[in-house]
DRENGUVEX-883860 format. One record per atom (N, C-alpha, C, O): x, y, z; residue in one letter. Coordinates in steps of 0.02 Angstrom, whole numbers, padded with zeros to 5 digits, always signed. Each point is the difference from the previous one (the first is absolute). Layout:
N
XYZA
...
***
This chain:
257
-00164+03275+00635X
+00045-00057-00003X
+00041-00005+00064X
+00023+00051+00024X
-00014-00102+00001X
+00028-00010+00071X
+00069+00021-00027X
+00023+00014-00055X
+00002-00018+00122X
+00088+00011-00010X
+00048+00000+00068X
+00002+00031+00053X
+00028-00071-00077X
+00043-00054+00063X
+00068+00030+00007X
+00034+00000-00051X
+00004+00035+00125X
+00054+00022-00003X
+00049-00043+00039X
+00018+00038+00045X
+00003-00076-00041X
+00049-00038+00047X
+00048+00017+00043X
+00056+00017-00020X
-00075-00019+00097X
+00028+00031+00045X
+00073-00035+00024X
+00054+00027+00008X
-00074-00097+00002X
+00033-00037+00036X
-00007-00071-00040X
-00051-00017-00030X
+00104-00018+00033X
-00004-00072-00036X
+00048-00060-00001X
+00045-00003-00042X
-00059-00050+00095X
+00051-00054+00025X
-00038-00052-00044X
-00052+00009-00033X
+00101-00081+00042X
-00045-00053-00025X
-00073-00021+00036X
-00047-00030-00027X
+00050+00055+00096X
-00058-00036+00025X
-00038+00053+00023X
-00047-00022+00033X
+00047+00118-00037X
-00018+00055-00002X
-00006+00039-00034X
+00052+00016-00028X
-00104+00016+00011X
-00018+00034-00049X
-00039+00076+00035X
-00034-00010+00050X
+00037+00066-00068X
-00005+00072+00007X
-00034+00042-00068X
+00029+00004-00054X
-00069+00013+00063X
-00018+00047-00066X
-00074+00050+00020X
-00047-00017+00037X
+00060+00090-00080X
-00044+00027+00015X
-00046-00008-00069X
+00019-00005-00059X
-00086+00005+00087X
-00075-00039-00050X
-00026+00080-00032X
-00008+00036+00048X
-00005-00006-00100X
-00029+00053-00015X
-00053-00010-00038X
+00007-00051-00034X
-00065+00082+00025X
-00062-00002-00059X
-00015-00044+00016X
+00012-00029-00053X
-00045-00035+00105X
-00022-00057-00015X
-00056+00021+00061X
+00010+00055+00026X
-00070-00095-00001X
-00040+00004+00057X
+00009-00048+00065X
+00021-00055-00018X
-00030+00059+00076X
+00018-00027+00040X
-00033-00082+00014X
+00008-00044+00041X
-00037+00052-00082X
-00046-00071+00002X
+00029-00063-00048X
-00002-00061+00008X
+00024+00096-00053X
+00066-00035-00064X
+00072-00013+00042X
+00036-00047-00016X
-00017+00095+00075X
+00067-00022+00002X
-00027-00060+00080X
+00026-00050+00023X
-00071+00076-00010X
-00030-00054+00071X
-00006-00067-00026X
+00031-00046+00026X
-00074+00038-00079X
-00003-00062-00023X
+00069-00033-00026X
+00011-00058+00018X
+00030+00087-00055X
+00071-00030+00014X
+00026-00019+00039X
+00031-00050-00017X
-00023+00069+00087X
+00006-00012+00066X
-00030-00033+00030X
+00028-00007+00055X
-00090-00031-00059X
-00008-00032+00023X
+00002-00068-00044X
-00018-00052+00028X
+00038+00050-00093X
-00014-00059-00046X
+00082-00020+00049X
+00004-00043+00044X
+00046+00083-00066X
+00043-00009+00038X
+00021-00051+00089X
+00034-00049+00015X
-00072+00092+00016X
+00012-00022+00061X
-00045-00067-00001X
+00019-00044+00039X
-00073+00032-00076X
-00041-00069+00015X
+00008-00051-00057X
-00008-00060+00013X
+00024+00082-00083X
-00017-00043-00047X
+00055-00013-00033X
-00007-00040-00046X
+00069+00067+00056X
+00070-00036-00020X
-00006-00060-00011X
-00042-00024+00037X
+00075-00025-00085X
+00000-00069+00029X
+00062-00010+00039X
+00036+00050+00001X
-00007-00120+00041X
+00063-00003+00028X
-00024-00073+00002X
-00052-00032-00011X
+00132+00019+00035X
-00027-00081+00014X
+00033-00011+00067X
+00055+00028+00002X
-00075-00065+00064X
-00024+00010+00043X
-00024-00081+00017X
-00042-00033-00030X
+00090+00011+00098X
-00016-00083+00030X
-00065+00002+00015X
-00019+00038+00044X
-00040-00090-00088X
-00053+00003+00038X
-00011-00062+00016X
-00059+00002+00016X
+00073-00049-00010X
-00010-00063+00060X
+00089-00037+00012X
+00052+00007-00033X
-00069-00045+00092X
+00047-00026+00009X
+00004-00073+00023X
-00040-00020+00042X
+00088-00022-00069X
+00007-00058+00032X
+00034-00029+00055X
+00048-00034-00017X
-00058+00038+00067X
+00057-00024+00040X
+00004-00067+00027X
-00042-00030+00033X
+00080+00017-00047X
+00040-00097-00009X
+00052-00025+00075X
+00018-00053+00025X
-00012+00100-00014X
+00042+00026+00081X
+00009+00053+00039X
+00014+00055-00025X
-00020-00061+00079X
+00002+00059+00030X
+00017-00013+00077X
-00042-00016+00042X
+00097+00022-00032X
+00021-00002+00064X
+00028+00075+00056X
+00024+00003+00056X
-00041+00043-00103X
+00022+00063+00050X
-00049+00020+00032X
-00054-00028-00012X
+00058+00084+00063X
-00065+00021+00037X
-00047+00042-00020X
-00045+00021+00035X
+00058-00001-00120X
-00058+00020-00026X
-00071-00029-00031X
+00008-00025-00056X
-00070+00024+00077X
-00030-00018-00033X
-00001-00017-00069X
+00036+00034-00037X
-00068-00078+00015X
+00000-00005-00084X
-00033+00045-00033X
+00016+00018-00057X
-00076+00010+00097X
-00040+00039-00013X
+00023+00087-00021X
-00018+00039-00045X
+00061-00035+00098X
+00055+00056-00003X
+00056+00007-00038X
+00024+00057+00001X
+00002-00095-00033X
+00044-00036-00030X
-00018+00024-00082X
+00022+00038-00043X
-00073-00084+00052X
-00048+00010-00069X
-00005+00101-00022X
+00025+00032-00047X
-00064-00013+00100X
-00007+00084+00004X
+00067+00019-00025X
+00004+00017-00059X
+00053-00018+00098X
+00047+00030-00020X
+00038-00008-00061X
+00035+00044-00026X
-00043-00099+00005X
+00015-00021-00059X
-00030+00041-00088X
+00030+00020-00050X
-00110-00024+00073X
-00020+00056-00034X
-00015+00069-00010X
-00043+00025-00035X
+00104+00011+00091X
+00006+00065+00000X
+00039+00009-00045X
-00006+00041-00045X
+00048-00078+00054X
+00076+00007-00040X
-00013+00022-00067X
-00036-00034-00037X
+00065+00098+00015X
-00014+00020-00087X
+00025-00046-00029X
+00028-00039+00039X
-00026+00024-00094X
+00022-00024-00071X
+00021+00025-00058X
-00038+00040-00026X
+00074-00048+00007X
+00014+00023-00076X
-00045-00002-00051X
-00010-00059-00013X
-00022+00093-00021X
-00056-00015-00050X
+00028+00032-00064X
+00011+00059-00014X
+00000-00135-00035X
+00015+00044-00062X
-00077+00012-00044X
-00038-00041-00025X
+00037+00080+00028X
-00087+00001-00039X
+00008-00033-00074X
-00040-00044-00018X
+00098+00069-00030X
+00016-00008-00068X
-00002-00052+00016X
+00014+00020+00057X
-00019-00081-00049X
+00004-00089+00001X
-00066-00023+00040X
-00019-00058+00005X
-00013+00116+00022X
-00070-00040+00031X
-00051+00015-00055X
+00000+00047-00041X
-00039-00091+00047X
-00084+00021-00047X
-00032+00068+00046X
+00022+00005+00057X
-00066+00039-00077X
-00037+00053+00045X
-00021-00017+00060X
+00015-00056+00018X
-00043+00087+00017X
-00020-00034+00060X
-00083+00019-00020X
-00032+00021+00048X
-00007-00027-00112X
-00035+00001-00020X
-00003-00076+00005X
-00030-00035+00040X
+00072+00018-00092X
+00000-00087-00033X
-00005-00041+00049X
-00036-00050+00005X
+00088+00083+00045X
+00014-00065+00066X
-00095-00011+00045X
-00027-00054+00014X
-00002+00127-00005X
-00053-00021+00028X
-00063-00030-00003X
-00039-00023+00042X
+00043+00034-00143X
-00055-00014-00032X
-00004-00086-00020X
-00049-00033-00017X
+00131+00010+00028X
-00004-00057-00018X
+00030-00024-00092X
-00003-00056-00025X
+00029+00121-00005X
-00006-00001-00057X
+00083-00033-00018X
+00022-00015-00056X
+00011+00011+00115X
+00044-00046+00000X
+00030-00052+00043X
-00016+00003+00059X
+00051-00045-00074X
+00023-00049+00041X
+00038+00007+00079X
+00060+00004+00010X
-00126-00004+00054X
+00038+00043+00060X
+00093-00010-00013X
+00041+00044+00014X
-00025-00102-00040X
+00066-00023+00033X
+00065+00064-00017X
+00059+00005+00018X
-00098+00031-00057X
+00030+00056-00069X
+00003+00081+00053X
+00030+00053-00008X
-00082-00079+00066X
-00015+00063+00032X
+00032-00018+00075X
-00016+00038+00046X
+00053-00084-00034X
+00014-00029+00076X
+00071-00018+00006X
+00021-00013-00056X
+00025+00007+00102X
+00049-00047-00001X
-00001-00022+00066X
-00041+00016+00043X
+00107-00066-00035X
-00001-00039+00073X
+00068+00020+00022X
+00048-00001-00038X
-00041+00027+00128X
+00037+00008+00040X
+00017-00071+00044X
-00034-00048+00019X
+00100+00065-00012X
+00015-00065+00063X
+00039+00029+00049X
+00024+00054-00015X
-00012-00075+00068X
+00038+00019+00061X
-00010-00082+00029X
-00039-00046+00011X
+00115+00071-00009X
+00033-00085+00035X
+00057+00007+00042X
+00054+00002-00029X
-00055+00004+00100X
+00045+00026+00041X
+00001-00054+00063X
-00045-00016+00039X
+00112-00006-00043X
+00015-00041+00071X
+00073+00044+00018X
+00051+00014-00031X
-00082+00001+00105X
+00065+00033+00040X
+00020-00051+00025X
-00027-00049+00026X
+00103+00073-00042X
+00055-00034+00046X
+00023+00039+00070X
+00022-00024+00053X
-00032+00075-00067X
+00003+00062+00067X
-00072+00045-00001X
-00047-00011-00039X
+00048+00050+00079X
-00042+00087-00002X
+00003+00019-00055X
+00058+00004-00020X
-00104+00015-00023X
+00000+00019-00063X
-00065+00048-00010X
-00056-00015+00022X
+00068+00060-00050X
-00066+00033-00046X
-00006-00016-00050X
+00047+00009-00039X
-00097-00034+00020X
-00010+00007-00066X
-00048+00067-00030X
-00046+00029+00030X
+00076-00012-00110X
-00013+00055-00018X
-00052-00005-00063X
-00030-00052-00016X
+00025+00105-00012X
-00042-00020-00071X
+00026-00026-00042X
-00029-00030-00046X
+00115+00039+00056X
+00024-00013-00063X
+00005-00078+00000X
+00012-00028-00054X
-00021+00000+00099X
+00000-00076+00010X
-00076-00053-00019X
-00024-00054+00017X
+00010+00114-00064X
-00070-00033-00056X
+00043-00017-00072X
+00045+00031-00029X
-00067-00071+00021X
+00006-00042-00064X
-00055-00021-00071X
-00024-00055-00012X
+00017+00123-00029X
-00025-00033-00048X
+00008-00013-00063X
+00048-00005-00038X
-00129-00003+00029X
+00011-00064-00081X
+00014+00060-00043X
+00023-00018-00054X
-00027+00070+00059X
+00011+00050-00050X
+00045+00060+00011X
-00018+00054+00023X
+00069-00069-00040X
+00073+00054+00014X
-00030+00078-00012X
+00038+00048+00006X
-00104-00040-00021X
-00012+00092-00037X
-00049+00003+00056X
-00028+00054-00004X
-00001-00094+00065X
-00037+00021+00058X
+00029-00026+00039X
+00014-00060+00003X
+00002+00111+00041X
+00067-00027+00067X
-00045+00051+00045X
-00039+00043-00020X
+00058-00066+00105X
+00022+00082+00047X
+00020+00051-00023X
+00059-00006-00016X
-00091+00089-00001X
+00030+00053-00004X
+00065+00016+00034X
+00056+00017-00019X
-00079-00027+00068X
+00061-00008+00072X
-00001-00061+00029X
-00044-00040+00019X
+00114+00045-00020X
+00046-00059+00026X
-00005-00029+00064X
-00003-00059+00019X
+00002+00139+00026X
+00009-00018+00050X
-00049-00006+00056X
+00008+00006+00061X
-00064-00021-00098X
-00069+00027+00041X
-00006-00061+00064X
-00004-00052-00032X
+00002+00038+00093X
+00021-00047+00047X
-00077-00051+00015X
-00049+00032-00018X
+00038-00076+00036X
-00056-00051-00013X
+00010-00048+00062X
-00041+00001+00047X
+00077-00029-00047X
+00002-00033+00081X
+00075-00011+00027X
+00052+00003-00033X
-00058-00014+00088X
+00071-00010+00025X
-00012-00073+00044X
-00042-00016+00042X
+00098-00019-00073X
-00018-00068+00024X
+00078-00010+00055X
+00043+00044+00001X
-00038-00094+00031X
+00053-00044+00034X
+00026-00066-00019X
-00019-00045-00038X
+00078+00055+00080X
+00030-00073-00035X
-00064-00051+00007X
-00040+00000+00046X
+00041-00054-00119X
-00046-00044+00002X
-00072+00011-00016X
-00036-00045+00020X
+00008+00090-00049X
-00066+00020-00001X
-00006-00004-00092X
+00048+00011-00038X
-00084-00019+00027X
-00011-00004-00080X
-00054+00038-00023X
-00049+00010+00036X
+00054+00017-00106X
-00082+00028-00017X
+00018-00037-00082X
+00057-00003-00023X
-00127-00025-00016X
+00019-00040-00063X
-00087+00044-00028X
-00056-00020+00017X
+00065+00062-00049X
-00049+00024-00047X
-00007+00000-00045X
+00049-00005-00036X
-00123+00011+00001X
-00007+00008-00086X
-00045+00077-00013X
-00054-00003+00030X
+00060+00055-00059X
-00021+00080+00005X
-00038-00009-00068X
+00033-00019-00049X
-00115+00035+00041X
+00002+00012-00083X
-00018+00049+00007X
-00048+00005+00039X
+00070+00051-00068X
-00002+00075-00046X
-00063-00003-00049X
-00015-00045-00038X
-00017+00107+00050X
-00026+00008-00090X
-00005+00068-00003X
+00029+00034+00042X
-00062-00010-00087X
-00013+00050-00009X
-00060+00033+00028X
-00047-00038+00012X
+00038+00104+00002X
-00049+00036+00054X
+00017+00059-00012X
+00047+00024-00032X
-00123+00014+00081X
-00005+00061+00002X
-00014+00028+00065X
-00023-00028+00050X
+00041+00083-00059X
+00001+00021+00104X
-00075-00001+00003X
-00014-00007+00060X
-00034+00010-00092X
-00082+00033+00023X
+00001-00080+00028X
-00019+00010+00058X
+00026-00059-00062X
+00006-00051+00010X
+00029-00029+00077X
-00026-00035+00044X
+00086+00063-00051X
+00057+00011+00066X
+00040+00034-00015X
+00014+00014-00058X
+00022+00011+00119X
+00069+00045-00001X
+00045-00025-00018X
+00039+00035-00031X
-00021-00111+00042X
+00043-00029-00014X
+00024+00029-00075X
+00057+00022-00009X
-00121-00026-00058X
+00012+00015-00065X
+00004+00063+00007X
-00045+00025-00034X
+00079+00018+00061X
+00000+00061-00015X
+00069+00055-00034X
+00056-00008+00024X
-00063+00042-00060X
+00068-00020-00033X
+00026+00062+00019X
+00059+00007+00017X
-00095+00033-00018X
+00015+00076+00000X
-00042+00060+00041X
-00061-00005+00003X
+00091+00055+00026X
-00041+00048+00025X
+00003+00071-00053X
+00047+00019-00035X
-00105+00007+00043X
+00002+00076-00039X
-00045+00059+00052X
-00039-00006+00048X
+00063+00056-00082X
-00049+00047+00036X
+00012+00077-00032X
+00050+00023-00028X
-00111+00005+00044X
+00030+00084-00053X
-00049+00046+00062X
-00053-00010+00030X
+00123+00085-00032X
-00064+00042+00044X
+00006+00046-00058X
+00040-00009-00046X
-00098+00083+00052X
-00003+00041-00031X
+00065+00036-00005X
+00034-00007+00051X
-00010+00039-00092X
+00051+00053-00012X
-00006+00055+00034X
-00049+00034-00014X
+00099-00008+00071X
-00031+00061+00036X
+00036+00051-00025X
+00055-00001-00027X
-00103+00058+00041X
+00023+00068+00001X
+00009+00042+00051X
-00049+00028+00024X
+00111-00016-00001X
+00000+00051+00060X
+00037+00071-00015X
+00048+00019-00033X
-00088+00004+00067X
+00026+00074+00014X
+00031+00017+00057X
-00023-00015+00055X
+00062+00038-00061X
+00035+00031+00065X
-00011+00070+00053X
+00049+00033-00014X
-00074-00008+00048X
-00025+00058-00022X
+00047+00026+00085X
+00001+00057+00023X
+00029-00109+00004X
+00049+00041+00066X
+00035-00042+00009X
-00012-00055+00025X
+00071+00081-00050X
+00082-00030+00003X
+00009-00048+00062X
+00006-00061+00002X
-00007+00102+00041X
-00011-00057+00049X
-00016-00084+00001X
+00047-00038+00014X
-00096+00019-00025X
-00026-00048-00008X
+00057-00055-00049X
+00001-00061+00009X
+00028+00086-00043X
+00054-00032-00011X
+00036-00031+00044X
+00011-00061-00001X
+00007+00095+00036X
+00043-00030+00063X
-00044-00046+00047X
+00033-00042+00030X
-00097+00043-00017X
-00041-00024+00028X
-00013-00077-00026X
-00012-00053+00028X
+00019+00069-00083X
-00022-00069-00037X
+00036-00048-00030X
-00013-00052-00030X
+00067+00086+00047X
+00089-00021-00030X
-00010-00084+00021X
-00004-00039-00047X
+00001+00024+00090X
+00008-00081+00032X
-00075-00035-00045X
-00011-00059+00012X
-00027+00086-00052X
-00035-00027-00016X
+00001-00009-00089X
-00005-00046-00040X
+00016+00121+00040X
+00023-00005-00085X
+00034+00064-00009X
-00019+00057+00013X
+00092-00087-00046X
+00041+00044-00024X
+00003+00055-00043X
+00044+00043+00001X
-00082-00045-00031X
-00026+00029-00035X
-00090-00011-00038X
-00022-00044-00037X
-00008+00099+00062X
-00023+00002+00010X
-00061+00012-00077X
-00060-00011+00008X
+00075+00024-00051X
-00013+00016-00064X
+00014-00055-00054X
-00024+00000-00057X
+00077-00058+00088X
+00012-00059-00047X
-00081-00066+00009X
+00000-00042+00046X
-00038+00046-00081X
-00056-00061-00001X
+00031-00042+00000X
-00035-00039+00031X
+00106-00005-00050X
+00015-00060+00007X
+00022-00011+00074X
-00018-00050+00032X
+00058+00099-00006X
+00030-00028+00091X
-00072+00023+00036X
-00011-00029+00054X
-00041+00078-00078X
-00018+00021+00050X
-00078-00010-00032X
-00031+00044-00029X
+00010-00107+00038X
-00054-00019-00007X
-00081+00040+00052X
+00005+00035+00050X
-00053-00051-00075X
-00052+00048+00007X
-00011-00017+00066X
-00011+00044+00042X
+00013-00109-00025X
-00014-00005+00081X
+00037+00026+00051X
-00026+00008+00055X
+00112+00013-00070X
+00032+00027+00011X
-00015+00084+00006X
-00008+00026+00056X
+00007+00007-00109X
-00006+00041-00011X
-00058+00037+00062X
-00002+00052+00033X
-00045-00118-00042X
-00069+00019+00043X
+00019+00010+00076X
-00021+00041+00041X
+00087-00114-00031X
+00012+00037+00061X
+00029+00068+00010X
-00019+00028+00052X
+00068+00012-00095X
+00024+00051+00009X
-00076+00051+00026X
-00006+00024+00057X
-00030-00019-00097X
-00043+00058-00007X
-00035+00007+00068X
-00011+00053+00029X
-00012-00143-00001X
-00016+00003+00076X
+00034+00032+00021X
-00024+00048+00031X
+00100-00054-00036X
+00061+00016+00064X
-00022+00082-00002X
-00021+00029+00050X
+00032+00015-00145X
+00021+00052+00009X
-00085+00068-00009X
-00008+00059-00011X
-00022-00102+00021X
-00092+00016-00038X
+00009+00059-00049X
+00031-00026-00046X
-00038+00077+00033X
-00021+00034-00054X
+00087+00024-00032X
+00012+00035-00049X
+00037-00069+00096X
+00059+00044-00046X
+00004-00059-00064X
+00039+00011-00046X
-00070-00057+00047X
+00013-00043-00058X
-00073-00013-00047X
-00048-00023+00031X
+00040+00035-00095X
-00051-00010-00038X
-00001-00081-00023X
+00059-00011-00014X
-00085-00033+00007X
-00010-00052-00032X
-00070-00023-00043X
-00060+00001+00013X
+00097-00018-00063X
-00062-00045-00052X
+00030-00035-00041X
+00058-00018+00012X
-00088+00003-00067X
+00029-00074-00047X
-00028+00043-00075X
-00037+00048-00012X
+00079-00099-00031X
+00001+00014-00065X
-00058-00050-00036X
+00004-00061+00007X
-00052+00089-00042X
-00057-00043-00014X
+00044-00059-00061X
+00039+00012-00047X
-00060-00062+00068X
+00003-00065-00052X
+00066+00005-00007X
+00024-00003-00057X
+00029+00015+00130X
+00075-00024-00014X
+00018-00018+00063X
-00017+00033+00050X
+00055-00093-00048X
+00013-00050+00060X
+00087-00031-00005X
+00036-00008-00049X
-00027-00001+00110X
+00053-00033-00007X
-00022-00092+00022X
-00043-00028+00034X
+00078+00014-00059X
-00022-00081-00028X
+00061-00058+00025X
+00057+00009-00021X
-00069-00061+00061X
+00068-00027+00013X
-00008-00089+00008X
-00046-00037+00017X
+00091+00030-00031X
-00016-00080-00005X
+00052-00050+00021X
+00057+00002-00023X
-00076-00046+00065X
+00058-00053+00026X
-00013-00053-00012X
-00058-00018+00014X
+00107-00034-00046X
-00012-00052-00004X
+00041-00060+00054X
+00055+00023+00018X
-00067-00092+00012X
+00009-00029+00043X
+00066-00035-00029X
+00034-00029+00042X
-00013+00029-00105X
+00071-00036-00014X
-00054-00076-00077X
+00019-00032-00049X
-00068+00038+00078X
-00029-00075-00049X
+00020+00020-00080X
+00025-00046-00033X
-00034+00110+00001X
+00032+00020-00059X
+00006+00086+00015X
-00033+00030+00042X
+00067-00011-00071X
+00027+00074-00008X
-00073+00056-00024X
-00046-00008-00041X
+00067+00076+00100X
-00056+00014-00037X
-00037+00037-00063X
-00055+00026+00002X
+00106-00031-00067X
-00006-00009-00050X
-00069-00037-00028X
-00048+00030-00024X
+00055-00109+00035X
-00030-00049+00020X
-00065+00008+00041X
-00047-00029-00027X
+00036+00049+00063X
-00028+00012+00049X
-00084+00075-00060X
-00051-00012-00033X
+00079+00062+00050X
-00024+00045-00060X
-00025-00051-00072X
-00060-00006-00014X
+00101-00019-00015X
-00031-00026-00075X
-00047-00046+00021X
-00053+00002-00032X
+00059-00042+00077X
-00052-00061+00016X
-00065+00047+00031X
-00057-00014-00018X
+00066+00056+00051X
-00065+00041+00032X
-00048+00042-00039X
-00058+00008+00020X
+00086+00026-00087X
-00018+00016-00062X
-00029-00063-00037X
-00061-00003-00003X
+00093-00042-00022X
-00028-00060-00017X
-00088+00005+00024X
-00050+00014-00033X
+00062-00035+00114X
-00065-00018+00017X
-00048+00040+00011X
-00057-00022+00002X
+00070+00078+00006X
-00041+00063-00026X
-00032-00003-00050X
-00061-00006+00002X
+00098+00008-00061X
-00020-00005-00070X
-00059-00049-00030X
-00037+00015-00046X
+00037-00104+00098X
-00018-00040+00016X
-00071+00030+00011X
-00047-00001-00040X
+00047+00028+00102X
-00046+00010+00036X
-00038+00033-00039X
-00054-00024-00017X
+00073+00081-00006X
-00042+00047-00040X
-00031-00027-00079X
-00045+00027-00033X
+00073-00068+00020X
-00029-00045-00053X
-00044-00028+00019X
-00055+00009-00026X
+00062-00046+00069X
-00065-00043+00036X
-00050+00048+00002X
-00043+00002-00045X
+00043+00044+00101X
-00048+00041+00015X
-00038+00016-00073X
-00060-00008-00010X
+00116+00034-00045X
-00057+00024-00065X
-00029-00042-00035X
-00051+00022-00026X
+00064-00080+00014X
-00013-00076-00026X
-00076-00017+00038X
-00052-00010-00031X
+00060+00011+00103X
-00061-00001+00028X
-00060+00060+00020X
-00057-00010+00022X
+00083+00060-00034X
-00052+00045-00006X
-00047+00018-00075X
-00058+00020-00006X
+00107-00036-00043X
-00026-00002-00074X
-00042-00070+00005X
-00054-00005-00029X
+00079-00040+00061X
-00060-00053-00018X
-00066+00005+00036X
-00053-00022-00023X
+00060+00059+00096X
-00055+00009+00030X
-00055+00059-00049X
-00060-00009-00010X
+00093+00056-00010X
-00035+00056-00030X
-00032-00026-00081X
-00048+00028-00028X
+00091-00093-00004X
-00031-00016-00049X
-00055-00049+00022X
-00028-00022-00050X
+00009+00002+00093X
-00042-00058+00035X
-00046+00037-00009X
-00044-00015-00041X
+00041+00087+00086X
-00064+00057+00033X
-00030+00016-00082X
-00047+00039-00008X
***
């Protein structure tokens, strides 16, 4: 039975060491993660004016870097949204940006405007063009929902796990040697295996290293679009997804044969 110890834990960071499970179970989490989150994410744009010296084209780009807020609880899956099984308008909203300088001005993210108060800019202050007195930009942004395998833009979250190391110490020394690298030298959470690996280069046989079979430290960041609470339950979700599919279609192939 797996078993999850929690190292570390912010709203948008997560820390934990993984025990009893195989490395191919916690990989595939990680990557459902990093590619198949949904988020929602500017994917075309209208522009109605444009008088600064950025391209529209560029304009457009930057526009859909910008994170978003994604409340998932109020969206349909991002199953529904792709299959069609609901009404896109349910899976999309519309941005505006409408800016006439009277002076030098930046405009920021927070100077998007939309139809839906629960998908905004994560950040406020993310910067987009800088215009002069007299220059105008008059846009329309539509959002939908997405997945990073798709683009980065949809990407909601990063993860990653290394093995759990084991070191031995075997000449005091090397402590001091390795001090600027890891403080200690016996903690797997500060002093990760790649770490560690550098010590053993530095100190060669005064340090032993190896890993603990089928135990990892496990870590996860999310970009601000939902907490990563959020982030975890939706990635389980589509796991679960996945693995249904897969048995659904292998039982029908094997009842065919």
């Amino acid at each position: 039975m797996p078993a999850v110890t929690l190292v570390e834990k912010s709203e948008n960071f997560l820390k934990a060491v993984v025990e009893d499970t195989y490395p191919s179970l916690l990989n595939s989490l990680r990557r459902v993660i990093i590619s198949e989150l949904p988020v929602m994410a500017i994917d075309s744009v209208a522009v109605v004016t444009n008088t600064s010296v950025m391209y529209d084209e560029m304009l457009a780009h930057r526009l859909g870097l910008i994170p978003l807020t994604t409340p998932l609880q109020s969206l349909p899956t991002i199953e529904e949204c792709v299959s069609g099984l609901v009404d896109p308008a349910e899976c999309s909203t519309r941005l505006t940006l409408q800016i006439n300088a009277d002076s030098d001005v930046v405009v920021y993210s927070e100077d998007l405007t939309s139809d839906r108060p629960d998908v905004v800019p994560v950040y406020k202050d993310i910067p987009i063009v800088k215009l002069v007195k007299g220059q105008t930009i008059v846009a329309e942004a539509y959002a939908k929902l997405g997945r990073a395998r798709d683009h980065a833009k949809w990407q909601a979250a990063l993860a990653s796990y290394y093995y759990y190391p084991k070191v031995v110490v075997k000449d005091p020394a090397c402590r001091n040697v390795c001090r600027d690298i890891c403080e200690n030298l016996e903690d797997a959470i500060e002093c990760s295996y790649n770490k560690a690996w550098t010590c053993r280069d530095i100190c060669g046989d005064g340090i032993e290293l190896s890993w603990e079979r089928n135990k990892y430290v496990f870590w996860v960041e999310s970009y601000g679009n939902y907490d990563v609470d959020t982030a975890l339950r939706e990635a389980f979700r589509i796991l679960k997804v996945k693995f249904r599919t897969f048995s659904e279609v292998l039982a029908r192939r094997v009842n065919f044969k």
